[in-house]
C-alpha positions, -999 to 999 in steps of 0.1 A, spaced: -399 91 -727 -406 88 -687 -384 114 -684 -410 137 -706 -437 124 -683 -420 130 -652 -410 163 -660 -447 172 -674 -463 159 -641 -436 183 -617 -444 213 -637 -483 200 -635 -477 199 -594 -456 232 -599 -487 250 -615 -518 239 -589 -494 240 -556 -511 259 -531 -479 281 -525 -490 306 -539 -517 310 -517 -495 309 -488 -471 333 -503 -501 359 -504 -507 353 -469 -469 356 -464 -470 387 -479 -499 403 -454 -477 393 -425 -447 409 -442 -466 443 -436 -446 468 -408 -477 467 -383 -461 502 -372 -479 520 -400 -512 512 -392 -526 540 -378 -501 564 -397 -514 547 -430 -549 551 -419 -545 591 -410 -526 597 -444 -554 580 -466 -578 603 -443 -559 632 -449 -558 622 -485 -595 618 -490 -600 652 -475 -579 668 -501 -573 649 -532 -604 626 -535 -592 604 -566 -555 596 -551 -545 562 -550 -525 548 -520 -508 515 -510 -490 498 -481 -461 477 -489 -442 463 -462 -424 494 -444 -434 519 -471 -467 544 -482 -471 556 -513 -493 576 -530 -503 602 -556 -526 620 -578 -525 634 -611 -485 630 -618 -463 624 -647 -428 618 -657 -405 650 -659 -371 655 -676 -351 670 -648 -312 684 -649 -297 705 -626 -261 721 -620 -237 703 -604 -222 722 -574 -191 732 -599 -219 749 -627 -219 723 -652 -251 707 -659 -256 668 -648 -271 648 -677 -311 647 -678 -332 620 -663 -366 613 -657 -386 621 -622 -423 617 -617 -439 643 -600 -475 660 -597 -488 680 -624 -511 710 -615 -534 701 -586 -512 668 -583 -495 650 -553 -468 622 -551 -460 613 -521 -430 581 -504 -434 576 -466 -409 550 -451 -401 535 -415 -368 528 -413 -351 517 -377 -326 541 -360 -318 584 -368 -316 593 -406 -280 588 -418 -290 609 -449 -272 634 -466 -293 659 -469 -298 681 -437 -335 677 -431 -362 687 -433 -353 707 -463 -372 713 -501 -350 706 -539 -366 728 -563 -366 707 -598 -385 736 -617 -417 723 -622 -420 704 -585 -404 705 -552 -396 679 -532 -397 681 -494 -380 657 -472 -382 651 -435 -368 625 -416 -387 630 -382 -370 604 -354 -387 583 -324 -366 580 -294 -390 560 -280 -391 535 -309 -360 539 -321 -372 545 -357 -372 572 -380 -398 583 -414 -381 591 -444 -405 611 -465 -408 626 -501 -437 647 -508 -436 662 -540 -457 690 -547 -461 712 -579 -440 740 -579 -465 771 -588 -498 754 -571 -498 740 -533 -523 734 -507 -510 754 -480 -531 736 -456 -526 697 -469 -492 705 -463 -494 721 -428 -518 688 -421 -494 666 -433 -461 679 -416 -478 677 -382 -490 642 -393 -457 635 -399 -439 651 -372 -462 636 -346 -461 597 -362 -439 589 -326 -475 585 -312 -494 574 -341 -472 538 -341 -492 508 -332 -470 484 -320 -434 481 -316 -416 452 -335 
């Protein structure tokens, strides 16, 4: 019986601990105080072009995206079979997706960037643009839809992009 109690009263202290207060502030710290002003410029540019896109920081990453859905994608394999099918979100007409990380050191990728995939409906464009001065690189996926593009969101946010070497706030 006092081991019912006891256990009742450590969940009890589990439950109304202020930990998870501090893990929220944890959290804010966690954020990559390099994006600042990058975040900042892309939610600008964002406004300017796609009023109703969401956005969010998390940690090193910056995502956002308007008007997408999921997409069944398959494509040949380099031998002309076809891979199986899976799923992909990515903009629908007048639509944006967009995946911006900070990542330390030169792109180890496979994929010679920058470079486009065409998956039929979408493309997806990935740069990798590197600071020598920080050491640091952005890996980025914007997908845009295939038959519709904003010629000059895209010029805007390559240059953006391209130029994020002087956009960092603070070195870690």
């Amino acid at each position: 019986m006092k081991l019912g109690k006891a256990f009742s009263l450590f969940l009890f202290l589990c439950l109304v601990s202020p930990v998870s207060t501090v893990k929220a502030d944890k959290e804010e710290t966690l954020q990559d105080p390099r994006l600042g002003r990058i975040y900042k410029d892309i939610r600008r540019l964002l406004r300017q072009h796609y009023p109703d896109a969401v956005s969010h920081r998390l940690k090193n990453k910056i995502h956002f995206e308007f008007n997408t859905r999921l997409f069944i994608i398959h494509v040949p394999t380099k031998m002309g079979d076809w891979q199986d099918p899976w799923e992909e979100r990515g903009p629908r007409k007048g639509g944006i997706l967009g995946k911006v990380e900070i990542v330390d050191g030169k792109y180890m990728g496979a994929a010679m960037v920058p470079q486009s995939f065409d998956y039929r409906y979408f493309s997806i464009m990935l740069m990798a643009p590197y600071s020598i001065k920080n050491d640091c690189h952005l890996t980025v996926h914007l997908s845009i839809p295939r038959l519709e593009t904003k010629p000059d969101f895209i010029e805007e946010f390559t240059e953006l992009v391209n130029d994020f070497e002087n956009r960092i706030e603070v070195k870690p």
